[in-house]
C-alpha positions in Angstrom: 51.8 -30.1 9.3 51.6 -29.0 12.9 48.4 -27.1 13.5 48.2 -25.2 17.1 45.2 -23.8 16.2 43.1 -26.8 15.3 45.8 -29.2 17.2 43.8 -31.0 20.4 45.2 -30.1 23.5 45.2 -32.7 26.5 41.8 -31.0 27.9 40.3 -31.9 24.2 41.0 -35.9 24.7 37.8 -37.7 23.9 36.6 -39.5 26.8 33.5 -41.5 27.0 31.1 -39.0 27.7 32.1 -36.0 24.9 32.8 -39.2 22.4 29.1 -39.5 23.0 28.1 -35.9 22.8 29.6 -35.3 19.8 28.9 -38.5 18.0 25.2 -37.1 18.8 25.9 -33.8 17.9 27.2 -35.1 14.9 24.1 -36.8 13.9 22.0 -33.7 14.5 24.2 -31.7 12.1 24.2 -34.3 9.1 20.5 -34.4 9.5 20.8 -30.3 9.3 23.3 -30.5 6.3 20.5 -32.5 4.7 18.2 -29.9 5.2 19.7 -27.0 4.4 21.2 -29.1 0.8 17.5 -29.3 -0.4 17.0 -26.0 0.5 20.3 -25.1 -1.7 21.4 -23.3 1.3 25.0 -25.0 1.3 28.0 -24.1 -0.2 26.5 -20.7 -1.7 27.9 -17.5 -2.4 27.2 -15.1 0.2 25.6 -12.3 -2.8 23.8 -15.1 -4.2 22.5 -16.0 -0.9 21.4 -12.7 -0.9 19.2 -12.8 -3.6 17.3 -15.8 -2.1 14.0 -15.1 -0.3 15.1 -17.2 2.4 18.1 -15.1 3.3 16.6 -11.9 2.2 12.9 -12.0 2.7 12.4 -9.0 0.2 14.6 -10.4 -3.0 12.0 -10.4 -5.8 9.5 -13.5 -6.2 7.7 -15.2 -9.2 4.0 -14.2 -8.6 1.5 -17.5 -8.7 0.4 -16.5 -12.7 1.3 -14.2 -15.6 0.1 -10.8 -14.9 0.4 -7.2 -16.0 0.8 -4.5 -12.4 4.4 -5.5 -10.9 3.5 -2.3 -8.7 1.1 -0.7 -6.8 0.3 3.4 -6.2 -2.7 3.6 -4.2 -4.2 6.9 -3.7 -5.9 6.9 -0.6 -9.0 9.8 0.3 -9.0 9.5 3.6 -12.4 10.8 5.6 -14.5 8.8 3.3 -15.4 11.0 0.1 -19.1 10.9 -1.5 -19.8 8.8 -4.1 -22.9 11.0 -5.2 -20.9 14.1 -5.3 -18.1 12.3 -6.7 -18.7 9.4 -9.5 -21.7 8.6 -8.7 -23.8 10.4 -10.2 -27.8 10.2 -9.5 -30.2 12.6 -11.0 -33.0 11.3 -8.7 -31.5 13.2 -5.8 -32.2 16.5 -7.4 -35.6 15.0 -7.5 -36.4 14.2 -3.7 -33.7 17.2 -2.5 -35.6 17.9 0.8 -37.8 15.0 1.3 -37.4 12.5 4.2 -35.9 9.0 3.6 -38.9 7.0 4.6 -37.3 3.9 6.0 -33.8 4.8 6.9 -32.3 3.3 9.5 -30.8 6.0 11.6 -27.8 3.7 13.1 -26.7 3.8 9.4 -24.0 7.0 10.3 -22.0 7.8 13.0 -24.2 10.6 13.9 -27.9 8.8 15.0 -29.4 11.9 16.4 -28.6 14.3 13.4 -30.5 12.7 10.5 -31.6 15.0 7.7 -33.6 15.2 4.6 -32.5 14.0 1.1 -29.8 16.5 0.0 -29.1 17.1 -3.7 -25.4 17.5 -4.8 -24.3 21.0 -4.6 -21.9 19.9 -7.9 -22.6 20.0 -11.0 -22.2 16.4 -13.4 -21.1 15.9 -16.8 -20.3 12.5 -19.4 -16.4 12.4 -20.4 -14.7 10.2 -23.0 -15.9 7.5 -25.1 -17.3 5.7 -22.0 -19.7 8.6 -21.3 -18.9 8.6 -17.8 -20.8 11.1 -15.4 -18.0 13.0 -13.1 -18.6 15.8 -10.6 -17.4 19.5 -11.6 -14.5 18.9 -8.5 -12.7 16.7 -11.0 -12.2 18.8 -14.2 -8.5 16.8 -15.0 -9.4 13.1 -13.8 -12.5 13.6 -16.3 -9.9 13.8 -19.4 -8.8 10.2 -18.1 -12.0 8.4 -17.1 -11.6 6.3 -20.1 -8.3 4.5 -18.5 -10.1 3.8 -15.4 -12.2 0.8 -14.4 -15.0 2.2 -11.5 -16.8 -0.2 -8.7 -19.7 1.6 -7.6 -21.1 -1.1 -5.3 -18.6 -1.1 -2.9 -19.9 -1.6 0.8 -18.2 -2.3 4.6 -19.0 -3.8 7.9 -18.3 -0.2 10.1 -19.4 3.5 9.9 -16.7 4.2 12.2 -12.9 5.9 10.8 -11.0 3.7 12.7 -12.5 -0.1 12.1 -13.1 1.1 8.2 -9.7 1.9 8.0 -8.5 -1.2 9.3 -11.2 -3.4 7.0 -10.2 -1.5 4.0 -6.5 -1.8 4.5 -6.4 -5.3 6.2 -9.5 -7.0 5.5 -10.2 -6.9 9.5 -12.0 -4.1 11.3 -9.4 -3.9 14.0 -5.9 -3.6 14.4 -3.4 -6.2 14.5 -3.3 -7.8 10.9 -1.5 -7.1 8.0 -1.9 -4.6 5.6 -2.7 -5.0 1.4 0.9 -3.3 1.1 2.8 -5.8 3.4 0.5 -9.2 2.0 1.9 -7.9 -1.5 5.6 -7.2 -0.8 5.5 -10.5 1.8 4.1 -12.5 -1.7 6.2 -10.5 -4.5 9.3 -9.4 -2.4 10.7 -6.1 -4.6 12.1 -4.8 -7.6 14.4 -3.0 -5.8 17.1 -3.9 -3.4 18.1 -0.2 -2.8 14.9 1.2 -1.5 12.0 0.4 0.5 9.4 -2.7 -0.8 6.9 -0.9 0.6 6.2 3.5 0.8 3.6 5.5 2.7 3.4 9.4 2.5 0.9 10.8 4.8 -0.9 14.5 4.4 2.1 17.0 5.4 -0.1 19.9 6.2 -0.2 19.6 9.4 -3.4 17.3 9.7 -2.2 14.4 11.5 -2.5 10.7 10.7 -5.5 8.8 9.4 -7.2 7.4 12.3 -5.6 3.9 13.5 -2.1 5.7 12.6 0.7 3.7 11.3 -1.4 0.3 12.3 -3.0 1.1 8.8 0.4 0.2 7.0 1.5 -2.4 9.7 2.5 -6.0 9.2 0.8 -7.7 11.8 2.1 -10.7 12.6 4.0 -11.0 9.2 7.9 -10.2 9.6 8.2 -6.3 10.0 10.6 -6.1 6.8 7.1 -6.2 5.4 5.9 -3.2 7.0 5.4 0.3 5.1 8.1 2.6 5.5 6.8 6.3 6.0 8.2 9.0 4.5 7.8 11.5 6.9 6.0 14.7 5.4 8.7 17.4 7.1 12.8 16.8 7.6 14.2 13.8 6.8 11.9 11.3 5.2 13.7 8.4 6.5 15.2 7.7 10.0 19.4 7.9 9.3 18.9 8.5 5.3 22.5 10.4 6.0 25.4 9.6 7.2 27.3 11.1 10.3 28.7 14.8 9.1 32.3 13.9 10.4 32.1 10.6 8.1 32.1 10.7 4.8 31.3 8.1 1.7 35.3 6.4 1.9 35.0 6.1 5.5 31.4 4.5 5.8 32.6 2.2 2.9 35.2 1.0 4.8 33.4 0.3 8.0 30.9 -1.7 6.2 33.8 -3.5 4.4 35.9 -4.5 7.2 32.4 -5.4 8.8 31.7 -7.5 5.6 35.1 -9.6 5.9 34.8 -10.2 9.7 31.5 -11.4 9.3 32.1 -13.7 6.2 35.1 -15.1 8.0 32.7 -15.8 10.7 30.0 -17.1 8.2 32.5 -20.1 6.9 33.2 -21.7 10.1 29.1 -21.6 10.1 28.4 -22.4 6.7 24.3 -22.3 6.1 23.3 -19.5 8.8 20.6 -18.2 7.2 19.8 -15.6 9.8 23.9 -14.9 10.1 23.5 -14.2 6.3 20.6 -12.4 6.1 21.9 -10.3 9.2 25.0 -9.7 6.8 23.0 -8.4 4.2 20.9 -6.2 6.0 23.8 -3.5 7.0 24.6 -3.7 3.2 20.7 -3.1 2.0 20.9 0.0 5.0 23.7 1.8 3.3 22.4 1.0 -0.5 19.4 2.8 0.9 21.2 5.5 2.2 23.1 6.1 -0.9 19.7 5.4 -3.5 16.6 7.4 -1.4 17.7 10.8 -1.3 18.0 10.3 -5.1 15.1 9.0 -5.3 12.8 11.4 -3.6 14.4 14.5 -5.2 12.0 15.9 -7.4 14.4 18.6 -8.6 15.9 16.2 -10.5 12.7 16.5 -13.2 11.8 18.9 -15.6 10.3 22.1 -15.5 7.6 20.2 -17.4 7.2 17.8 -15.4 6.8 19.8 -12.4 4.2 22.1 -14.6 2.4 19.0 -15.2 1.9 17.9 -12.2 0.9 21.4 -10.5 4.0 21.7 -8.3 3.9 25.2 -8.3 0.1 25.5 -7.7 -0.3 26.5 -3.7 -3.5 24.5 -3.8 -2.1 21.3 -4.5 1.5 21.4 -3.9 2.4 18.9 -1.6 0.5 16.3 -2.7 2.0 17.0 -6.3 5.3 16.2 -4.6 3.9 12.7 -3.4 2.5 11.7 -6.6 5.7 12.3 -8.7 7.8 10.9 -6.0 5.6 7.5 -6.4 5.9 7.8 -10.2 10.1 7.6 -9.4 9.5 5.1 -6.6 7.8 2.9 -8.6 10.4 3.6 -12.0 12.9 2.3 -9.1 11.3 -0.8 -8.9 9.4 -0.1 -5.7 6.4 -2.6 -5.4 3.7 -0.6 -3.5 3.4 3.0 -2.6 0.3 4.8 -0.5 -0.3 8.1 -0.2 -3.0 9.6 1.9 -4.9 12.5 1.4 -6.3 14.1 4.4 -5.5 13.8 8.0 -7.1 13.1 11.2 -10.6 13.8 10.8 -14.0 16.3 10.1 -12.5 18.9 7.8 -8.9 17.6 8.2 -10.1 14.9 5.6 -12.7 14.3 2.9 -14.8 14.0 6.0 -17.6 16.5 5.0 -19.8 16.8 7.9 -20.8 20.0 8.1 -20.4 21.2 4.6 -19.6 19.0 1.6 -19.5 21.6 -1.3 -16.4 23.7 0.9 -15.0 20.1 2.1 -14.6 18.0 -1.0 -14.3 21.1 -3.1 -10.7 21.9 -1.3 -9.8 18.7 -1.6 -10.6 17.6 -4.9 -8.6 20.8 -5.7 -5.6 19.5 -3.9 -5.8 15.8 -5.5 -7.2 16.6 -8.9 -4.3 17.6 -11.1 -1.9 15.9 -9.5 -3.5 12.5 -9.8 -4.5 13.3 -13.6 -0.6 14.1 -14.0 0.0 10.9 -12.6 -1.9 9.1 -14.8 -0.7 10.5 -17.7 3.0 10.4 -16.4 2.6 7.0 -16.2 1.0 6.3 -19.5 4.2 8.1 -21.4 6.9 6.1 -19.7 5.4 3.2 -20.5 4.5 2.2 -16.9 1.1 2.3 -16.6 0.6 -1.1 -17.9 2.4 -2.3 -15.2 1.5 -0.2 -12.2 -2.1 -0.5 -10.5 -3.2 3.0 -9.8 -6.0 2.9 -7.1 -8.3 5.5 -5.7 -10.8 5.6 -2.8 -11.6 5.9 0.8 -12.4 3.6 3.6 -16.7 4.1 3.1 -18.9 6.6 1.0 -21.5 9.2 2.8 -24.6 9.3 2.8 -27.7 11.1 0.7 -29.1 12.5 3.0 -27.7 15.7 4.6 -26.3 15.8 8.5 -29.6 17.7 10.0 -28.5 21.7 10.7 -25.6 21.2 8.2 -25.4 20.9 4.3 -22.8 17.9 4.9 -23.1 14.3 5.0 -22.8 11.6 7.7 -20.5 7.7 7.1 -22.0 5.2 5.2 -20.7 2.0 5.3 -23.1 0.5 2.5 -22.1 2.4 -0.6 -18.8 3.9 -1.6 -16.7 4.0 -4.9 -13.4 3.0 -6.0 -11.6 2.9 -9.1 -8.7 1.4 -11.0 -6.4 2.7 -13.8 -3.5 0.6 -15.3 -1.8 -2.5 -14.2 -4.5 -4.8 -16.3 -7.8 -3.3 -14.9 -10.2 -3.1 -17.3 -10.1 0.6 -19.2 -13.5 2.7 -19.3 -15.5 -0.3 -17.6 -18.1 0.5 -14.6 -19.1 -2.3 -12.4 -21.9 -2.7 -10.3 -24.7 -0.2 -8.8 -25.8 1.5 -5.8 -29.8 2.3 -5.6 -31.5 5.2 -7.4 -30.1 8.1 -4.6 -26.5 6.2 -4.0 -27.6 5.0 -0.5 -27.1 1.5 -0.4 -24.9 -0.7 -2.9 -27.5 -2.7 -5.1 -26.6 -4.6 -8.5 -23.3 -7.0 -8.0 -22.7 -6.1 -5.1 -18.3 -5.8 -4.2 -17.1 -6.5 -0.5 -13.7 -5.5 0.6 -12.5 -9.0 0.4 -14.2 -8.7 -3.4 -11.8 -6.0 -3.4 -8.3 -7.2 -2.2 -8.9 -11.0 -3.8 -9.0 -8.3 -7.2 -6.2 -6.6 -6.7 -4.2 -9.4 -5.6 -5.0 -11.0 -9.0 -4.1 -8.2 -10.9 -1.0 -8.5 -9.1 -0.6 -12.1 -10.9 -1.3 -13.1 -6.8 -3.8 -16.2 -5.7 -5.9 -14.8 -3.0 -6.4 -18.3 -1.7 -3.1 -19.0 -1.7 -1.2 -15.9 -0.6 -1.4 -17.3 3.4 1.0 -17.0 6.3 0.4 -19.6 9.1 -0.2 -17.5 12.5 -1.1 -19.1 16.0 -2.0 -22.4 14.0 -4.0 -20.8 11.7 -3.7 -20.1 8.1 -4.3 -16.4 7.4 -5.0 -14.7 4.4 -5.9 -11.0 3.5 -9.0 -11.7 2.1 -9.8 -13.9 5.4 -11.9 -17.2 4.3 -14.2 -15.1 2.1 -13.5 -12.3 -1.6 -14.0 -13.6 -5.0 -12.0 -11.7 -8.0 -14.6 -9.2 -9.9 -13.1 -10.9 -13.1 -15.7 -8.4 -15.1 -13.2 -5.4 -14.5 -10.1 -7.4 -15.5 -8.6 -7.0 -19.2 
């Protein structure tokens, strides 16, 4: 049958030199055929080519061993809050309240020239649950759950500065340009949930800025930027384009994207095993599944007024961040893999950064996080999701015993600070590790931040050692060439 289409014209004749070319060519794309067969990139449906990670880099994966947390809601108290007025409790302060620290190094803080006495809590302590576990007075609803939580008390870092502890505690490098915990995790799990974001930040929406480092503290470095957090901005629209165009509405759009679909596939089959083509296609269909599942998503009216009186919606002091902690409880029932949401702004008094007054400082905050967090928890624990989602709380470095001189706050200090776990397999009502007899310096079993990620990435079901992304010829890994799991806190 006469084809005009695929019929050569006189300009197509083979002549010596094209016979040659494409003979070559020819070559080159059976070797590529090859290739892409043992990949199982041939021949495939384009929705099941979808679903592979090599076409879509965020399609679920199999985790390197069996493990309990799928997800991830880390609770972030940015500033760096105290461990002694906190969870740490140490009756020997009261003791030396006043007396000089013989032998401290004053580059320990930020602040070298304003180095005070010993300063006793201003909170008072008491034992909760089973475990018996000391917790300050600023925590009255945590303290019902302390028995679900697994604490690390010797926690330590290499800076006393916001910006480089930031970066170590969210990347595992004090400075900027490496991935974060949330984009190693979504690059090594991909998501639940091909209608929203892997990977959600919320940020303090009164007003108080960003953490210091801004959004570098939720970046994915040199990984792919699908693996980046997607930041829910705290006023307006959350997203960038989460709606449509007013004059266009859901038929229209669906149409677009259709005719767009076919022209593309049409395209597709003359190129069969495109990856990129393919995963280009499938991107303009994840956009508009996320357009059509996040404002669902992120609408807390859609839960009951008990729900909302759980978590403290309605209670001025703690609002907003009530608001992020059930939106992560439906981010994560959606089958978002991690979610981080920080407490506290910029700096000083925008965040649990208590310089000048730790009792007002941590007091306002505690009453902003507090029942909200406890809601969480318990939230969690009733839909059956707790077992399966790794609740984290902490800051990037602790503060010290001593009080700021002129002030009854405290300065950074990089070698103490606490951090617990809840859920996702952690070990329930467990404490690990010591800091000395005043909380200054980390002391029995001792945790580093690698410690740290290598911990949670096993809890994840993830192989720190393995879990690597090759980078200007160089194997890179969030926990760097160092971290060991704390196996003592895992159930």
């Amino acid at each position: 049958m006469y084809d005009r289409e695929n019929y050569p014209t006189p300009g197509d004749r083979l002549d010596r030199r094209k016979l040659l070319s494409r003979a070559g060519g020819g070559i080159g794309m059976l070797g590529l055929a090859a290739l892409l067969g043992d990949e199982g990139l041939v021949g495939r449906d384009l929705m099941a080519a979808a679903a592979d990670p090599a076409i879509n880099p965020l399609a679920a994966k199999p985790a390197h061993f069996s493990a309990k947390a799928k997800a991830v809601i880390w609770l972030f108290m940015n500033g760096g809050p105290s461990q002694v007025d906190t969870w740490d409790y140490k009756s020997e302060l009261e003791k030396r309240d006043g007396q000089e620290l013989a032998g401290f190094d004053k580059n320990t803080g930020f602040f070298t020239d304003q180095v005070g006495p010993v300063m006793k809590s201003p909170f008072k302590f008491a034992q909760h649950g089973q475990s018996g576990k000391w917790v300050s007075e600023i925590f009255p609803h945590m303290a019902g759950h302390v028995d679900k939580m697994a604490f690390l008390h010797s926690c330590h870092t290499d800076s006393n500065n916001h910006s480089p502890a930031l970066f170590m505690i969210n990347t595992g490098f004090p400075r900027m340009g490496f991935p974060c915990a949330g984009s190693w995790v979504t690059y090594g799990l991909g998501s639940e949930s091909q209608n929203l974001p892997a990977f959600v930040v919320m940020s303090d929406p009164l007003g108080r800025g960003l953490p210091k480092g801004y959004t570098q503290n939720w970046s994915a470095g040199f990984l792919p930027s699908v693996y980046q957090g997607t930041w829910l901005r705290p006023t307006g629209d959350p997203i960038d384009n989460l709606h449509r165009p007013a004059e266009m509405n859901d038929a229209q759009q669906r149409a677009q994207l259709d005719l767009l679909a076919k022209l593309n596939r049409r395209h597709l089959e003359r190129k069969d095993g495109e990856a990129e083509l393919a995963a280009r296609i499938e991107s303009f269909e994840l956009a508009y599944r996320m357009q059509m599942a996040s404002p669902e998503a992120i609408d807390i009216g859609r839960e009951s007024a008990a729900t909302h009186a759980l978590y403290g919606i309605d209670d001025k002091r703690c609002t907003h961040f009530a608001k992020q902690c059930l939106i992560a409880r439906r981010m994560v029932e959606r089958g978002v893999r991690f979610v981080q949401i920080y407490s506290g702004g910029m700096e000083n008094e925008l965040s649990w950064d208590g310089h000048s007054n730790i009792a007002k400082n941590h007091g306002g905050f505690a009453a902003e996080t507090d029942r909200p967090i406890a809601a969480l928890l318990e939230d969690l624990a009733q839909r059956g999701l707790l077992d399966s989602t790794l609740v984290i709380w902490g800051g990037e470095f602790g503060r010290l015993p001593i009080a700021q001189k002129g002030s009854t706050g405290r300065d950074h200090n990089p070698h103490a600070f606490t951090v617990w776990m809840a859920g996702g397999g952690a070990k329930a009502g467990t404490s690990y590790g010591e800091t000395d007899e005043i909380g200054h310096k980390a002391a029995v079993d001792k945790v580093s931040v690698n410690d740290l990620h290598a911990t949670i990435l096993h809890l994840l079901g993830l192989d720190h050692k393995r879990l690597t992304f090759r980078y200007n010829g160089r194997d890179f890994r969030l926990t760097d060439v160092a971290g060991n799991v704390v196996e003592q806190i895992v159930a």
